[in-house]
N, C-alpha and C positions, 0 to 999 in steps of 0.2 A: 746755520747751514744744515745744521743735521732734521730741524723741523722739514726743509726746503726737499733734502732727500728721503728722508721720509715719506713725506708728501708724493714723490714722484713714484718713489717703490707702492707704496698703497695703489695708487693711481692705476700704475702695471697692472698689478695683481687683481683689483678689480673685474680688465679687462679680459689679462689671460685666464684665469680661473674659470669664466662661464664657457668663453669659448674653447679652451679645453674641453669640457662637459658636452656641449653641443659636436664638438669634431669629433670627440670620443664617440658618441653614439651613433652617428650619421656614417662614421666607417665601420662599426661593427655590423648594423643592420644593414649594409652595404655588403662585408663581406658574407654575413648568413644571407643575404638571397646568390650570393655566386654557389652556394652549397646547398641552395634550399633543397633541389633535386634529391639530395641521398639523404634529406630528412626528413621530410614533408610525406606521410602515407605510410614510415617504415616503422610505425606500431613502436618508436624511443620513448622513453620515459620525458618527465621534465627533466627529471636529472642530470640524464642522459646530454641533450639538449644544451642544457647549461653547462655542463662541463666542455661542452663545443663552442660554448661561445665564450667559458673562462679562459683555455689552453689557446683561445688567436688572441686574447685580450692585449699580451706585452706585444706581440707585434703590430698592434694596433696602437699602445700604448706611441710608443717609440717612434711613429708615424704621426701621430698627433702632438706630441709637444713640439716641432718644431715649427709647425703650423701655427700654434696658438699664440708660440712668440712672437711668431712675426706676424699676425692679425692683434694681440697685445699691445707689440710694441707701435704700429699702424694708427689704431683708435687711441692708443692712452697719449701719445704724446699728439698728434690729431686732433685731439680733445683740449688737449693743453694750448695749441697754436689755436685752435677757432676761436679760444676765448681770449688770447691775448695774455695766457700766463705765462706762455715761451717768451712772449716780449719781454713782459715785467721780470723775466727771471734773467733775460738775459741783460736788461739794463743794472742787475745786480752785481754786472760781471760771473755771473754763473753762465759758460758756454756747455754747446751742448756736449762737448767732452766730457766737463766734468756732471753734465745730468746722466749721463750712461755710464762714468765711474761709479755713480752713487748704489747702480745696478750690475753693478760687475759683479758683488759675491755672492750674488743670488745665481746668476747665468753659470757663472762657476761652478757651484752647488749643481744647478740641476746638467751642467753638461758629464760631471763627474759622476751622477746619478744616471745620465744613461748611459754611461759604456758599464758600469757596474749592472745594472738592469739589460741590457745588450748580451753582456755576457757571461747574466746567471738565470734571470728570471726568462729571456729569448730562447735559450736553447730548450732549457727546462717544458716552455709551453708547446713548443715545436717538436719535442721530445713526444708528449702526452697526447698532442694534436695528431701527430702522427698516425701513431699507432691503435688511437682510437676511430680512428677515420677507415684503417685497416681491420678491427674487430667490426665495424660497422658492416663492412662490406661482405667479410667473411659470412656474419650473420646473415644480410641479408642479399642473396641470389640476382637480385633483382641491379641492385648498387652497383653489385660486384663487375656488371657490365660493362665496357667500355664501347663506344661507338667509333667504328670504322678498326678493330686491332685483334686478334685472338687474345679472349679469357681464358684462361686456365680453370676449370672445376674439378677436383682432382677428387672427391670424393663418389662423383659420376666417371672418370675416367674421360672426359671428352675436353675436346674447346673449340670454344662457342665463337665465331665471329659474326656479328649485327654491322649492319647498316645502318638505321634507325630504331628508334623505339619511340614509344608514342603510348596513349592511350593514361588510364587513370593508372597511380603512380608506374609508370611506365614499364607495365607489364606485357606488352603487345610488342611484338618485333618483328624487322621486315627486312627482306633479302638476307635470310640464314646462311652461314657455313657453317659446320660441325666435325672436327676431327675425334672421329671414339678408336680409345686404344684397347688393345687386349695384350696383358702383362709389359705394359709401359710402352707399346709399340702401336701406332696410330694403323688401325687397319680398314677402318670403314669413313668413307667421307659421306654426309650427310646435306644438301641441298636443299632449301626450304624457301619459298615464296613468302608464308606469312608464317609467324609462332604465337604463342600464349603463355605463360606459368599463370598457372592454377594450383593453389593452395590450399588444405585444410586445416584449421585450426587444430583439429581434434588426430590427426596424421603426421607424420614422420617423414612425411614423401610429399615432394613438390613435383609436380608434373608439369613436363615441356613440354606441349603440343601442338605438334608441327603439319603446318598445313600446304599440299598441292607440291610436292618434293620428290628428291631421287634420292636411291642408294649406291655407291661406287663401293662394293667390298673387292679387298683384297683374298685371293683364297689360297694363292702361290703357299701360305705355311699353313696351310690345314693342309695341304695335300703331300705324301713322301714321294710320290715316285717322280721322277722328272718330268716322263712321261705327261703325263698329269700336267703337272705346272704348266706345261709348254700348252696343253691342248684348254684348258680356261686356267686360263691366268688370273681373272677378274668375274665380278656378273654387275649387271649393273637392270634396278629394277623399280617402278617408281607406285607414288603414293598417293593418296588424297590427304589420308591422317595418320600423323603415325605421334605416339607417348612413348617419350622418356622419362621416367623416374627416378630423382633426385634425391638419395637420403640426407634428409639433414638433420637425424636424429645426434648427430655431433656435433654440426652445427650449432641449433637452438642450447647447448650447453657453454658455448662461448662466453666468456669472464670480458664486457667491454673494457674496464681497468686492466689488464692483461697488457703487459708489454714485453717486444722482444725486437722492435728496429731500432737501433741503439748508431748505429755508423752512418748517418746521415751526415753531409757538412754542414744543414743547418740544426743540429742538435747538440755542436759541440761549445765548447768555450773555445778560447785562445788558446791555452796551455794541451788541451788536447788537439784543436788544428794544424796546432807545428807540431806535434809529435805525426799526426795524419798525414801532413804536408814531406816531412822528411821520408817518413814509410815508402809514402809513392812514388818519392823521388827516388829511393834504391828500390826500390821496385822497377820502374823505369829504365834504367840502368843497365842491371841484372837482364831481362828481357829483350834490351839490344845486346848484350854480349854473348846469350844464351844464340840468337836467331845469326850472329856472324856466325860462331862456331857450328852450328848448324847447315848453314849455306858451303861452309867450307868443306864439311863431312861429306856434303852430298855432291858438293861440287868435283870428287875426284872420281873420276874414270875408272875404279879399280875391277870391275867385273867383269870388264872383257876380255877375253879367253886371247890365248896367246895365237890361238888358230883365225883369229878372225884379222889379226895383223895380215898386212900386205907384203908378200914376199918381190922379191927383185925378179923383175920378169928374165924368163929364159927365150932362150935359142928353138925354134922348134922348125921344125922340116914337115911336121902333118897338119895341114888346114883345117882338119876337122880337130884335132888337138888344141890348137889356137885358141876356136870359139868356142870350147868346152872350159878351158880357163878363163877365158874372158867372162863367161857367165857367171862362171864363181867367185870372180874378182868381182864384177858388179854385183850380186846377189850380197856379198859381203859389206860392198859401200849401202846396200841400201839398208842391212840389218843396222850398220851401225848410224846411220843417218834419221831409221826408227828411234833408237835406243836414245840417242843426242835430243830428239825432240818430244818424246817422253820426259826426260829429265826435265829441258828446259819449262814444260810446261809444269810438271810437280813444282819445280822451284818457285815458277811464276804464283801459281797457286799460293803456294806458302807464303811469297812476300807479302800479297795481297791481304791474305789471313794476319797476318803478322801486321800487318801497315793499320787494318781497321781496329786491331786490338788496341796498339799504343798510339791512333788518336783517339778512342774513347776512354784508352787510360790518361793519357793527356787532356782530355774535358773533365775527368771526373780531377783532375790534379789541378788545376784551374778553377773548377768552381770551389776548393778548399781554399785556394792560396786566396781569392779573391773574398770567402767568406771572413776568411780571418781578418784583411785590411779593411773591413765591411765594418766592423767591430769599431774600427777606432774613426770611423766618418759621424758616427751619431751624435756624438760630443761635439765633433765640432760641426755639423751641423748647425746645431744650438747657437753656437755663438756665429755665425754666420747667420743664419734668420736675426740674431738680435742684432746684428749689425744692417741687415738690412731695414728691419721695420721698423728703428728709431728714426734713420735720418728719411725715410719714404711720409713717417708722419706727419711730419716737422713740415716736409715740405706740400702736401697733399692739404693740410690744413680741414681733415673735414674726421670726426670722431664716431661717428655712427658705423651701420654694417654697408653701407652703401658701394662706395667709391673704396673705401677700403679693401672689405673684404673681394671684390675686383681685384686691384693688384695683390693681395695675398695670395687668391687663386694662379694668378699670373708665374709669380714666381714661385710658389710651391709645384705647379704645371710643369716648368721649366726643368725644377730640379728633379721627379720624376720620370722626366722624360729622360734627361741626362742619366741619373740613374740607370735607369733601365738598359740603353743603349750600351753603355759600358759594361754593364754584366753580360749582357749577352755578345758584345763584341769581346770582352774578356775569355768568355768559357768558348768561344770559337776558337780562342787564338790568335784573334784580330791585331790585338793589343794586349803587352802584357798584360796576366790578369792583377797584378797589384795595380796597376793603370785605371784599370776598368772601376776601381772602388772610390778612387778620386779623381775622378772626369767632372761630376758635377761641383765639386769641392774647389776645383780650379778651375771652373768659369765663374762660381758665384763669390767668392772668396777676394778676389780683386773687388769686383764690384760691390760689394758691401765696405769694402774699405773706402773705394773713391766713393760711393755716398755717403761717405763717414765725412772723409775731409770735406767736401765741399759744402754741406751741411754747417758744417761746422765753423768755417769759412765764408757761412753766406753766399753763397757761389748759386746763379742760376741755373736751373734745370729747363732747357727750352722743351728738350722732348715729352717730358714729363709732365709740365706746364702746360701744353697742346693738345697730350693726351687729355689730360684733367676736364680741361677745355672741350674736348670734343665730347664726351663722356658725359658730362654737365649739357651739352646743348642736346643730345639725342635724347637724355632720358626729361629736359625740358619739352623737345620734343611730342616725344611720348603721352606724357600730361597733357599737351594743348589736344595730342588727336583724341585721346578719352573723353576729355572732359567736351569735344565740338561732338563726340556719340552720346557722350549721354544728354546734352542737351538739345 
């Protein structure tokens, strides 16, 4: 028996080993072209480079082993049914229970290996990746950019909003805005049709050059007397060309190894996400008790003068006395009818302020809660693909990357997508966010069980079998229309 399991474990490993190697690669050069942009033109070293693609490695890691088990466990026992050794093994009385017992302390081992790599070597990379990606940007001007948001360039004092950018490494920009401050206060707005940076090697200064634009200055605090302010408030005056000059004589001395964003939820462990996770929560807390008592301070009446009270009407004999009181009675409803809707809208104000604060402190408190139960899906992940791709082989019957790697793609598709859904329906607030991190774990987690028993059971698969079925005649198909071209 232990040759027999032996045999099956070899078998495995054969398979998952390569295709690990190949998934490994095919998702990292996958994820370097999502980033080519802020690499590609921006004068990085190799080393540079590589340390960019060593710091996404574990999370690519962790994304590929569960792939490869279940594209492993697909071909190797696949391999095993096309030839007939599932047969032979099971008229040994070896069912396929005990052929994936034989496999259990291996799946063990590496599920145990990714929550430990999850949540030492993940945060770590994420950590690095981070903050290099941040020195990258910093360094270079061009990166730094975002399309459609204001940049901050704080060593110009302005921020830059683009529309597009374009051109070789995307130093051309199109539909400018520009806010430039003086002494932290945005005074002039800048309008541009088309821009350029232009750079010298041999220089300290990058140059913006902004083409076919307006100027909107502000002049109200360059000017003292009121007078003044009130008679030009503004000038507004336009350009064909105009240069801004960029030092980035501080810049170019940036340390890429340099780290300082450290409070990320994806750069933490576990033991630091529930200390995270707790913080927020009295954070949270605090914040609502601070904004009642708040609401209550401002909610009391106490400023109104005892003369603006309504006194008890009198007795009067003169008409014109009458409607001299009456005006001052109204005059008074209407002060205090200002005052009441002044309040109400400060207040309104404030909830508003207060409401959008603590839903994005509740998304940032969510994507922590969710990161952390995040942690403990990879492992079982693991054994969830090994549960599926044993009894998907069995019954697929065919060992190659063919039909196989098809339904791998399938259900790894699946569970991506689930994934996904759930985090981002989590950090809304959709659904709890512990919810959000086993959504895909509890659609696929049953079904890797029921293709366990019934596998195991000999139980037919009609859907599966049809599939097979159909998949086999299109790509028969296939062959007959090539080969009637080429002949």
């Amino acid at each position: 028996m232990k040759i027999v399991y032996r045999y099956i474990l070899i078998n495995f490993l054969k398979k998952f080993i390569p295709s690990f190697i190949i998934i490994y690669f095919i998702f990292v050069l996958q994820t370097f072209w999502l980033y080519f942009d802020e690499l590609a033109g921006k004068g990085l070293g190799i080393g540079t480079i590589f340390k960019f693609l060593l710091y996404i490695s574990p999370y690519v890691v962790l994304n590929a082993i569960p792939l490869s088990i279940l594209l492993g466990g697909i071909m190797s026992f696949g391999s095993m049914s096309e030839k007939s050794e599932f047969t032979a093994m099971k008229s040994m009385g070896i069912s396929l229970k005990e052929m994936m017992k034989s496999m259990g302390i291996f799946i063990v081992l590496m599920a145990i290996g990714s929550f430990i790599f999850a949540n030492t070597a993940l945060p770590y990379g994420n950590y690095k990746f981070s903050n290099l990606r941040r020195n990258i940007k910093k360094k270079m001007p061009s990166v730094a950019i975002t399309e459609g948001i204001f940049n901050d360039f704080k060593p110009a004092g302005i921020n830059i909003h683009v529309k597009k950018k374009y051109g070789e490494n995307n130093n051309r920009l199109k539909d400018i805005i520009i806010h430039q401050k003086v002494n932290g206060v945005p005074d002039k707005v800048i309008i541009a049709k088309n821009g350029l940076f232009k750079s010298d090697p041999e220089n300290q200064i990058i140059q913006l050059i902004l083409y076919d634009g307006s100027f909107y200055e502000d002049l109200t605090r360059q000017q003292k007397k009121a007078s003044d302010r009130k008679k030009n408030p503004a000038s507004k005056s336009r350009f064909n060309e105009h240069i801004i000059n960029i030092d980035i004589s501080g810049l170019n001395n940036v340390d890429l190894d340099k780290t300082s964003i450290t409070s990320a939820h994806h750069m933490l462990n576990v033991i630091d996400l529930q200390k995270e996770i707790d913080s927020l929560r009295i954070k949270n807390i605090k914040t609502k008790d601070q904004f009642s008592l708040e609401i209550l301070r401002r909610n009391k009446i106490n400023d109104i003068k005892k003369t603006d009270s309504l006194e008890q009407p009198q007795k009067y004999t003169d008409v014109y006395q009458v409607l001299k009181d009456t005006n001052v009675v109204k005059n008074r409803l209407i002060s205090l009818y200002n005052r009441a809707s002044q309040k109400a809208d400060a207040l309104k104000k404030l909830a508003q302020r207060k409401k959008d604060y603590l839903k994005n402190l509740q998304v940032k408190t969510n994507k922590y809660i969710h990161a952390y139960y995040e942690k403990f899906t990879y492992p079982i992940m693991v054994i969830i693909m090994f549960l599926v791709g044993i009894p998907l082989g069995a019954i697929i019957k065919k060992g190659g990357f063919g039909i196989s790697v098809v339904f791998g793609i399938i259900v790894f598709v699946t569970y991506y997508i689930l994934s996904m859904l759930g985090k981002n329906a989590a950090e809304e607030g959709a659904i709890p966010p512990y919810l959000g991190a086993w959504v895909a774990v509890a659609v696929l987690l049953p079904l890797g069980i029921y293709l366990s028993y019934k596998a195991n059971n000999d139980g037919e698969f009609i859907f599966i079998s049809n599939l097979i079925a159909r998949i086999k005649t299109s790509i028969r198909k296939r062959k007959n229309q090539s080969q009637k071209l080429l002949n």
